[in-house]
C-alpha positions as CSV (number, residue, x, y, z in Angstrom):
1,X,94.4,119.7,52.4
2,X,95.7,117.0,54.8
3,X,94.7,118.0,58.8
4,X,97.0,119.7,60.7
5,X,97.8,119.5,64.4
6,X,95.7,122.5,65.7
7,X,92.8,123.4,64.0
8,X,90.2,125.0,65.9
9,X,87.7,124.6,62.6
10,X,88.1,120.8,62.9
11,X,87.4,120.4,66.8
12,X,85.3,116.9,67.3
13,X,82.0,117.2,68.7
14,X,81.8,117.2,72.4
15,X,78.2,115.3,74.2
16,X,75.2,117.8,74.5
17,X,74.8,116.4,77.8
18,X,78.3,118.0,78.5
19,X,78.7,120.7,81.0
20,X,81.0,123.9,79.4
21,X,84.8,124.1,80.6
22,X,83.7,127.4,82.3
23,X,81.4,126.0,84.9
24,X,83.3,125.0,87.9
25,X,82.5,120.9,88.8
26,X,82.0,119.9,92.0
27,X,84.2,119.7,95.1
28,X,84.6,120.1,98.4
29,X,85.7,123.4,100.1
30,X,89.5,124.1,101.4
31,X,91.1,126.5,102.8
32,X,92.7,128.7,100.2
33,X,96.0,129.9,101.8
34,X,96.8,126.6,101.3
35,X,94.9,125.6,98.1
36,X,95.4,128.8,96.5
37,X,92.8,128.3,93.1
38,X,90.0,126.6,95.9
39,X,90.3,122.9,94.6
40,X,92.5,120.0,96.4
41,X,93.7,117.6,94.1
42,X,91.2,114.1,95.2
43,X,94.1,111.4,94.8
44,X,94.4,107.7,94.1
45,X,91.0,105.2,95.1
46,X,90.1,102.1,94.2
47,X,87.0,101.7,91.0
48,X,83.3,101.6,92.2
49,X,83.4,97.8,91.7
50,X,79.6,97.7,91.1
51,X,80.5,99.8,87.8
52,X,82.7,98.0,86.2
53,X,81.3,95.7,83.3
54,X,82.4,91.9,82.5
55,X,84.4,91.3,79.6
56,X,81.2,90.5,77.7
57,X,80.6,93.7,77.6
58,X,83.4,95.1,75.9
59,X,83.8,95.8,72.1
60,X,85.4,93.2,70.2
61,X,87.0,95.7,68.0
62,X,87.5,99.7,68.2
63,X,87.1,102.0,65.4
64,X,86.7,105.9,65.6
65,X,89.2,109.0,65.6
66,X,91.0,107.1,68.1
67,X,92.7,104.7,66.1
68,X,95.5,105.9,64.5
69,X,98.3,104.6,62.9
70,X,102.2,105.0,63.6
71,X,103.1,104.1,60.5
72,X,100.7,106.8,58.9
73,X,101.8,109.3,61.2
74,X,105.1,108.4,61.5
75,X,105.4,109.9,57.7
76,X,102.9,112.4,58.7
77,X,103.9,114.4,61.4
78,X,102.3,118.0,60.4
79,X,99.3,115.9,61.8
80,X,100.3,115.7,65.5
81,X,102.8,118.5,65.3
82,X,102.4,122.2,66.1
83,X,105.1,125.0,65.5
84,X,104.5,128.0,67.4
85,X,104.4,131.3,65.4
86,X,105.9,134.5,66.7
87,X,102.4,135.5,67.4
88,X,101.6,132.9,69.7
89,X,105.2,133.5,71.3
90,X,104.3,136.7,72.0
91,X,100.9,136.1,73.2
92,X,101.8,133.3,76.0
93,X,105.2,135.9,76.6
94,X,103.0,139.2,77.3
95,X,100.8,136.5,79.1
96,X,103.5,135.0,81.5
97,X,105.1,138.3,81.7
98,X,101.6,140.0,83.5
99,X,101.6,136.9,85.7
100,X,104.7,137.4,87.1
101,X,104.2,141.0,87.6
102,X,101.3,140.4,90.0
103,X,103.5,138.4,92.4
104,X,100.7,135.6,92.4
105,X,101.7,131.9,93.1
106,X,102.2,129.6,90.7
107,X,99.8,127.3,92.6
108,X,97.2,129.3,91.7
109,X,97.4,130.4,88.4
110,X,94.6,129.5,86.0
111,X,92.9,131.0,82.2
112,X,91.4,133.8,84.3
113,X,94.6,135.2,85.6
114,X,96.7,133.8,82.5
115,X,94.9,135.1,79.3
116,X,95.3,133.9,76.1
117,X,92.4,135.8,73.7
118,X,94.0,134.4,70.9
119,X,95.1,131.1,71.2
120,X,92.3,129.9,73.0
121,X,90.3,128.8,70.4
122,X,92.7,126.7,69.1
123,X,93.6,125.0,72.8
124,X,90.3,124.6,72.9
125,X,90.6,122.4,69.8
126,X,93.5,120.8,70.9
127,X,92.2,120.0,74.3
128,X,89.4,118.3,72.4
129,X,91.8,116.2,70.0
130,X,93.7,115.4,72.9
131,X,90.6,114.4,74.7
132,X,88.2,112.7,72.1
133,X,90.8,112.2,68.8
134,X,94.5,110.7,68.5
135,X,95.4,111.7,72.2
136,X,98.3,113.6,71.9
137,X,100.6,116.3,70.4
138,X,103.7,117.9,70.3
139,X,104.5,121.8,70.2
140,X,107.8,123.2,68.9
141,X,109.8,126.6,69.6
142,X,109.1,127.2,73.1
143,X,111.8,129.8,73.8
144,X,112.9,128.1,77.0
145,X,116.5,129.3,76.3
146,X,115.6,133.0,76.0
147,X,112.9,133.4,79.3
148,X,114.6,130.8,81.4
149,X,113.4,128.7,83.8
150,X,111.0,130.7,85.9
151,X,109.1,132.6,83.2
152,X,109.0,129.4,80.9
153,X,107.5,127.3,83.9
154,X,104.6,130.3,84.4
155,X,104.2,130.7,80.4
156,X,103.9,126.5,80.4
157,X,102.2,126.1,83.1
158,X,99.4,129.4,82.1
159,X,99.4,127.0,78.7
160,X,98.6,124.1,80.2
161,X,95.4,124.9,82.3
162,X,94.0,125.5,78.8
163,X,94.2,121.7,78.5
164,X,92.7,120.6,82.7
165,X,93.4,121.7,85.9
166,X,96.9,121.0,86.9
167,X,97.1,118.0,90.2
168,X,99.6,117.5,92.8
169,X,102.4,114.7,91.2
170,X,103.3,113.2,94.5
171,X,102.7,112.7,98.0
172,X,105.0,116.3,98.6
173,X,102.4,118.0,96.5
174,X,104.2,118.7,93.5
175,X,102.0,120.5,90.8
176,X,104.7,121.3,88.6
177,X,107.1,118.2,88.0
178,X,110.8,117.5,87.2
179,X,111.6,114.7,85.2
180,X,115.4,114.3,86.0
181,X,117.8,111.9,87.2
182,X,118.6,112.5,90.9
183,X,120.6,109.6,91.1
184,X,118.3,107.3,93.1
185,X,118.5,103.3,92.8
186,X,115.7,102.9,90.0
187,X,116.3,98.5,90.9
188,X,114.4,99.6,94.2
189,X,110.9,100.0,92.7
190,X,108.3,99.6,96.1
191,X,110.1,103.2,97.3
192,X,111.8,104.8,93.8
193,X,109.5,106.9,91.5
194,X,111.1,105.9,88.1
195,X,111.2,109.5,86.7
196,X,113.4,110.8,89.4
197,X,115.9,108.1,87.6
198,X,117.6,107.3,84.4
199,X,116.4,104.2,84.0
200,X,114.0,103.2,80.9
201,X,110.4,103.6,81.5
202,X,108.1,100.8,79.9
203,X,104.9,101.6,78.1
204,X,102.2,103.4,81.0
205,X,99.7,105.5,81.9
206,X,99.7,108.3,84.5
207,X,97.8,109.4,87.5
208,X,96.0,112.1,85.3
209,X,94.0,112.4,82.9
210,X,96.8,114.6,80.6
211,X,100.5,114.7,81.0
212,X,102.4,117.4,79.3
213,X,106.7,117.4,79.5
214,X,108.3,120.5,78.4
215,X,112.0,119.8,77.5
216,X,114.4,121.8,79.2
217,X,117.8,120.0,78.6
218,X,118.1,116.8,76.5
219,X,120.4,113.9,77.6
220,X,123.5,113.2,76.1
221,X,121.9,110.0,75.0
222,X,118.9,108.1,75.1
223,X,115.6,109.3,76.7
224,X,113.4,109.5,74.0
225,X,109.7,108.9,73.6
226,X,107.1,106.5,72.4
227,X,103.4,106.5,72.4
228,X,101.5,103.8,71.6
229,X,97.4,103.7,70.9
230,X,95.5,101.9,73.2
231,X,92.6,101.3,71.1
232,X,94.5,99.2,68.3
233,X,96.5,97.8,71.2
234,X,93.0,96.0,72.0
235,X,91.7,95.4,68.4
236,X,95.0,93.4,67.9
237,X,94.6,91.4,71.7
238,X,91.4,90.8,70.9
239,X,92.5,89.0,67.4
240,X,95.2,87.4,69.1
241,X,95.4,87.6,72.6
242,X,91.5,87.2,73.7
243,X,92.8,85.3,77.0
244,X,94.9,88.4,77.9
245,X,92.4,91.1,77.1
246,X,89.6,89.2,79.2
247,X,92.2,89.2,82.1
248,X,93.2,92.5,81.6
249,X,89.1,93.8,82.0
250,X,89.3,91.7,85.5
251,X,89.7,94.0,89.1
252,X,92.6,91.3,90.1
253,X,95.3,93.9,89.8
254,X,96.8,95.6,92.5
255,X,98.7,98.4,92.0
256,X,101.2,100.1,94.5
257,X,100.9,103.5,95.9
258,X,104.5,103.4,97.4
259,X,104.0,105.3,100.7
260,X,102.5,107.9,99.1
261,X,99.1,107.4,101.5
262,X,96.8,109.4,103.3
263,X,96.2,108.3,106.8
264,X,93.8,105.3,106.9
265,X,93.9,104.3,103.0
266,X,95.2,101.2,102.3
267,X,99.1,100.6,101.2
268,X,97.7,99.7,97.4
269,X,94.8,99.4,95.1
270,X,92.7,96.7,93.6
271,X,91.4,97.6,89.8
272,X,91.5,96.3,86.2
273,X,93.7,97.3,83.8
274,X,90.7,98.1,81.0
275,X,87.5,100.0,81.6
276,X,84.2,100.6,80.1
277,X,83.0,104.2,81.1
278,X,80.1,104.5,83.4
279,X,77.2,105.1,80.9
280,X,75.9,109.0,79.7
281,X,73.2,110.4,81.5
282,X,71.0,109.1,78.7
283,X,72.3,105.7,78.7
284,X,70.1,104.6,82.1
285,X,68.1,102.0,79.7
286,X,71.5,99.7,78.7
287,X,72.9,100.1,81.9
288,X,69.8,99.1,83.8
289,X,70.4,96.2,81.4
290,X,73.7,95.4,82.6
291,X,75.1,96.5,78.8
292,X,77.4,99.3,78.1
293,X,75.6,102.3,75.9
294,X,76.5,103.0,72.2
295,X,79.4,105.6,74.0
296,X,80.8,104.0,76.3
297,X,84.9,103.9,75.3
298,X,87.7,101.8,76.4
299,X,89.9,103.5,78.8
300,X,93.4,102.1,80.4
301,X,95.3,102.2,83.6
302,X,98.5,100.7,83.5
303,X,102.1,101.0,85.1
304,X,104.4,97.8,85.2
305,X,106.4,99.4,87.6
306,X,103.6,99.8,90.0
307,X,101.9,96.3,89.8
308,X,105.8,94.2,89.9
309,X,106.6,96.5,93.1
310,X,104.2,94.7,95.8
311,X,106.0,91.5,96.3
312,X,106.8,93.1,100.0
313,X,103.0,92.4,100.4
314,X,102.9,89.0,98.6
315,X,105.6,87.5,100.1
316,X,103.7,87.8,103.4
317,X,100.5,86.6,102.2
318,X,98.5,90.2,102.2
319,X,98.2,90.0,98.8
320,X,97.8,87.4,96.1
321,X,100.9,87.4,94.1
322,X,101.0,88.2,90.3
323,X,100.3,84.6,88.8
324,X,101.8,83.3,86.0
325,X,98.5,84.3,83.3
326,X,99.1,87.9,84.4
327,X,102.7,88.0,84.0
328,X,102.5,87.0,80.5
329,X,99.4,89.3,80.4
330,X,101.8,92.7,81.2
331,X,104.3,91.2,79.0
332,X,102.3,90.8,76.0
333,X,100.7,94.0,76.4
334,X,104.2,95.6,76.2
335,X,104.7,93.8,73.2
336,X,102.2,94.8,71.6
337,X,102.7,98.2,72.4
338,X,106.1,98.0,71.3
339,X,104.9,96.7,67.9
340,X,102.4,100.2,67.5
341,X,104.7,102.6,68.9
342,X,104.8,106.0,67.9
343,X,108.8,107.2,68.2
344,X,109.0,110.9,69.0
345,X,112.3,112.8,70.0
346,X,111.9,116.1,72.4
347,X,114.3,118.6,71.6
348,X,114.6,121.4,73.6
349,X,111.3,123.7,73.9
350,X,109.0,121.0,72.9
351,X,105.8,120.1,74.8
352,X,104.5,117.0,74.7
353,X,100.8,116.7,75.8
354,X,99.4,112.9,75.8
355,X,96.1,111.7,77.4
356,X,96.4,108.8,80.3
357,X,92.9,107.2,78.6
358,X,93.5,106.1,75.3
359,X,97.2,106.8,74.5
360,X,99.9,104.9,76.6
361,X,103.6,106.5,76.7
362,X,107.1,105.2,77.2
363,X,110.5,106.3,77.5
364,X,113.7,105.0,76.4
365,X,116.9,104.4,78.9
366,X,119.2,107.4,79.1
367,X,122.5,108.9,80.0
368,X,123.6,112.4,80.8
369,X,126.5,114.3,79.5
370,X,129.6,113.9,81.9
371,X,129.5,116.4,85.0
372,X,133.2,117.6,83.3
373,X,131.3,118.6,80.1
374,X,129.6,121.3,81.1
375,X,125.9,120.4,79.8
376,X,123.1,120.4,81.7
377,X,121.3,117.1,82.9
378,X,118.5,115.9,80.8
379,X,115.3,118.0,82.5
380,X,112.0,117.7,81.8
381,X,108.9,120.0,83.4
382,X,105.9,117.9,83.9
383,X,102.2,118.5,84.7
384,X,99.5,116.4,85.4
385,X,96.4,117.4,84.1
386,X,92.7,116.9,85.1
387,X,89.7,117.1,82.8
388,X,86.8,116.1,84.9
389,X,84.0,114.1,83.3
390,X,80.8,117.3,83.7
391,X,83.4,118.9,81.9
392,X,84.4,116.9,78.8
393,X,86.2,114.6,80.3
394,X,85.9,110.3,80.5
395,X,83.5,109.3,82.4
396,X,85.3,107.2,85.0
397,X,84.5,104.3,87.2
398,X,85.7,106.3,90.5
399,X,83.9,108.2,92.8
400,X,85.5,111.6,92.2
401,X,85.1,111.4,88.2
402,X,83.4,114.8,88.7
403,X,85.4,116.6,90.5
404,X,87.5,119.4,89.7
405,X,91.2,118.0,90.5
406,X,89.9,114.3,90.2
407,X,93.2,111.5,90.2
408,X,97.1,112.7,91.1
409,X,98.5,111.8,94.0
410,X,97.5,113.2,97.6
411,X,98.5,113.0,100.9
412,X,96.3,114.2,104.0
413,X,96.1,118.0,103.3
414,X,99.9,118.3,101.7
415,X,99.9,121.8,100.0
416,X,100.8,122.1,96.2
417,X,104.0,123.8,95.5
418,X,105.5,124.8,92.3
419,X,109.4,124.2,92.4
420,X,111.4,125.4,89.6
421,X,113.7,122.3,90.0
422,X,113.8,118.7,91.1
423,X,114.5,118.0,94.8
């Protein structure tokens, strides 16, 4: 029988030396009328430099449930496709509904106060696949049309801390985000987030370790979505492109934060593009040898946007500017991941989870039915996820890889909030 999207039967092994989900990580305390579930979300830093590994280091090529093909699954796509049945409707449904009978905040919601008996083996699964497998999948027959738009964003959002604990977005504190075009100038990238346009997005990661996008409203036009696997995007630089990949695994990459700082952090961040994870617990032998262990995988962090935006700091000599080896570095690698893509289309009451490690994601230009039409603009719900490392998650080169809300975007103490549209 070929594999099926969500099978909690077929759930990949997770590392013995891996705390359960149900164990809270690490962090620091806050003051819970402003951090409702306990947790802040840690932000953007810079790598612990002394862990990252030279390019000698890395594998030369990748093999594993990571790789995937898109031609396979492209032909495929009961493999990376769920439908939900009218039990798990009703489940997340009775679910939401209890939720929002308890007058709780969004901000806070979590498995505890959002059950789901029934399903939970099988986001367990998923979470596992998502983490550990082929990176992503896609859910069909969310009833978004029937609850609406507060019910589906607690039923969603209840669904998604199945998969990590949901981060703040932006420097507002945004937990639960709105893909939409707001009209803003998406040529001005050092001060424009490119979501909050219409503009095409090129092939990224986010500032999470999951995203999930629940489609609301579809464009009239365009918009549509592409995934492309990171893993055979290095097997093929590697066979082609070794120059690029060796200057991809180098922390000469600066990446903007756009204003979105807390006070006395630095306008942007210095990192590679490709990482080795730090080594397991029982990898101290190969480490102490300046090698990666026999686990260590190959994780990406990558936005064009954010690395083309700083010329307001290179033009005044704060910052090297991008030389002419990296710019053909960021455009071969969109190349390649043009060549791998994935195409996907979300209709409305799809969810779309992808991991930020392995899997990166792009989106094509759009345009929204005319105001005179009557159609709603092209809306999306997004969430960033975190899936700590003592919890299953990659073991990251950063100094919160532990904690609870690790990565996102903070500012000083900005409180999350849980808007039901853009603004």
């Amino acid at each position: 029988m070929a594999p099926t999207a969500v099978d909690s039967s077929a759930a990949l092994p997770t590392p013995a030396s891996v705390k359960p989900r149900s164990q809270p990580s690490q962090a620091r305390e806050v003051d819970r009328s402003v951090f409702p579930d306990g947790f802040k979300t840690s932000g953007q830093h810079p790598p612990l430099y002394d862990k990252l590994y030279p390019y000698s280091a890395f594998p030369k090529e990748i093999s594993g449930p990571t790789v995937w093909s898109a031609e396979e699954y492209a032909s495929h796509p009961e493999q990376w496709t769920h439908i939900f049945s009218p039990a798990e409707i009703a489940e997340l449904s009775s679910a939401a509904d209890a939720f929002l009978a308890q007058n709780l905040p969004l901000t806070g919601i979590n498995p505890s106060n959002f059950p789901l008996p029934t399903m939970a083996p099988s986001l367990s699964a998923v979470r596992n696949e998502i983490l550990n497998g082929k990176g992503f999948i896609l859910y069909k027959g969310f009833p978004v049309r029937e609850w609406g738009n507060h019910k589906s964003a607690v039923a969603y959002f209840g669904l998604g801390t199945y998969i990590g604990y949901p981060v703040s977005q932006n420097g507002r504190g945004h937990i639960l985000g709105h893909v939409k075009d707001l009209g803003e100038d998406s040529t001005q990238i050092d001060k424009v987030r490119i979501y909050r346009t219409n503009a095409r997005q090129f092939f990224h990661a986010d500032d999470s370790d999951v995203v999930g996008l629940l489609c609301l409203a579809r464009a009239e036009y365009g918009g549509e979505s592409d995934v492309a696997c990171v893993h055979r995007v290095w097997n093929i630089l590697q066979a082609e492109h070794p120059d690029v990949a060796e200057l991809l695994t180098r922390p000469v990459w600066y990446f903007d934060r756009k204003g979105e700082v807390s006070e006395g952090e630095e306008p942007y961040i210095r990192t590679s593009v490709m990482y080795l994870e730090t080594p397991a617990e029982d990898d101290g032998p190969a480490a102490a040898a300046g090698r990666p262990g026999p686990e260590q995988r190959l994780y990406c962090k990558w936005d064009p946007y954010y690395v083309r935006s700083l010329t307001r700091f290179s033009d005044r000599g704060v910052i090297p500017p991008l030389s002419p080896e990296q710019v053909h570095a960021l455009e071969t690698l969109e190349a390649v991941c043009n060549r791998v893509k994935l195409h996907m289309v979300l209709e409305v009451g799809d969810i779309q989870f992808v991991t930020n490690s392995h899997v990166l994601h792009a989106r094509t230009e759009y345009r929204d039915y005319p105001p005179e039409s009557g159609m709603p603009r092209r809306h999306l719900m997004r969430l960033w996820l975190s899936t700590p490392a003592d919890e299953g998650g990659w073991r990251l080169p950063f100094h919160d890889s532990n904690e609870r809300k690790r990565g996102g975007i903070q500012v000083d103490d900005t409180p999350p909030v849980a808007r039901l549209d853009a603004d």
